[in-house]
C-alpha positions as CSV (number, residue, x, y, z in Angstrom):
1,X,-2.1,24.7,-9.8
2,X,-0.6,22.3,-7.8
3,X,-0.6,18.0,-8.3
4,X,0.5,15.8,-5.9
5,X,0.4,11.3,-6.3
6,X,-0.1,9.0,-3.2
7,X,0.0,5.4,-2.5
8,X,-3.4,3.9,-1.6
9,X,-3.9,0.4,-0.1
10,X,-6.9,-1.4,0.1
11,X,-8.5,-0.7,-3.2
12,X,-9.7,-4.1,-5.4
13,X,-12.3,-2.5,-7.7
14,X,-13.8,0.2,-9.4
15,X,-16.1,0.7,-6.7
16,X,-13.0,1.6,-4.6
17,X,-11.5,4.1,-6.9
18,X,-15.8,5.6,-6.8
19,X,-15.4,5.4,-2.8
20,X,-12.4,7.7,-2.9
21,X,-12.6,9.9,-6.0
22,X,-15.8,11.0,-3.6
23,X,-14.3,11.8,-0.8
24,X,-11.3,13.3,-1.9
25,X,-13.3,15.7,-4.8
26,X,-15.5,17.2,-1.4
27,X,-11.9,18.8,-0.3
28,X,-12.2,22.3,-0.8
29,X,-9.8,23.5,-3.7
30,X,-9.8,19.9,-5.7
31,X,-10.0,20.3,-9.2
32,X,-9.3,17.0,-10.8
33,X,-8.6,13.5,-8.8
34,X,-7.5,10.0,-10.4
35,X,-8.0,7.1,-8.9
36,X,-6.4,3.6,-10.1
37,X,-6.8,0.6,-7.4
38,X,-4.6,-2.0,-9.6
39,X,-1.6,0.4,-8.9
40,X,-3.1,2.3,-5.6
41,X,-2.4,5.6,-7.3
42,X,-4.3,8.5,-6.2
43,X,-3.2,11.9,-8.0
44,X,-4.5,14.9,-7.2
45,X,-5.1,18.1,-9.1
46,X,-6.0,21.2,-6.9
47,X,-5.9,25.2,-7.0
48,X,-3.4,25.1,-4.1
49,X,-1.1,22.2,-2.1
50,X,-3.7,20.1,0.4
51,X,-2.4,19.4,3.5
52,X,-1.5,15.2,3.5
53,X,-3.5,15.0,6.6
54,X,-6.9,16.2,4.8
55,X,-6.2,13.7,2.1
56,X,-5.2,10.8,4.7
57,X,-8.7,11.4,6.6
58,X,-10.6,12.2,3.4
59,X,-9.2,8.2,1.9
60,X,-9.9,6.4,5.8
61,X,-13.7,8.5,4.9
62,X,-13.5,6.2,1.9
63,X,-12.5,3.6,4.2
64,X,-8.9,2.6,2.9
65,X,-5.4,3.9,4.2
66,X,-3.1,6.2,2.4
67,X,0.3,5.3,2.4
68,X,2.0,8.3,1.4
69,X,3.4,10.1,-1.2
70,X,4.1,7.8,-4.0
């Protein structure tokens, strides 16, 4: 099991944290994701590490920009 936190920016609302927590659960592997877009927290739980770029274009899917690792 692996968990990993990046920095999100561009999220306002619930309906962000929806938009990505979508996205981000289609990667293969994904077990659990949390999403909070007062701090731009995105943690994610998975079976094995996912590679940052998979998670950068799954949040620009979602239409916001990860950071990095937080």
């Amino acid at each position: 099991m692996s968990e990993t936190v990046y920095s999100v920016s561009g999220m306002s609302c619930g309906h962000c944290e929806s938009a990505v927590t979508k996205e981000i659960t289609a990667i293969p592997g994904v077990t659990s994701v949390t999403v909070v877009a007062q701090t731009g927290r995105l943690t994610i739980a998975s079976e094995r590490p996912i590679d940052d770029e998979t998670v950068r274009a799954a949040v620009d899917e979602a239409g916001y920009e990860l950071v990095g690792r937080a």
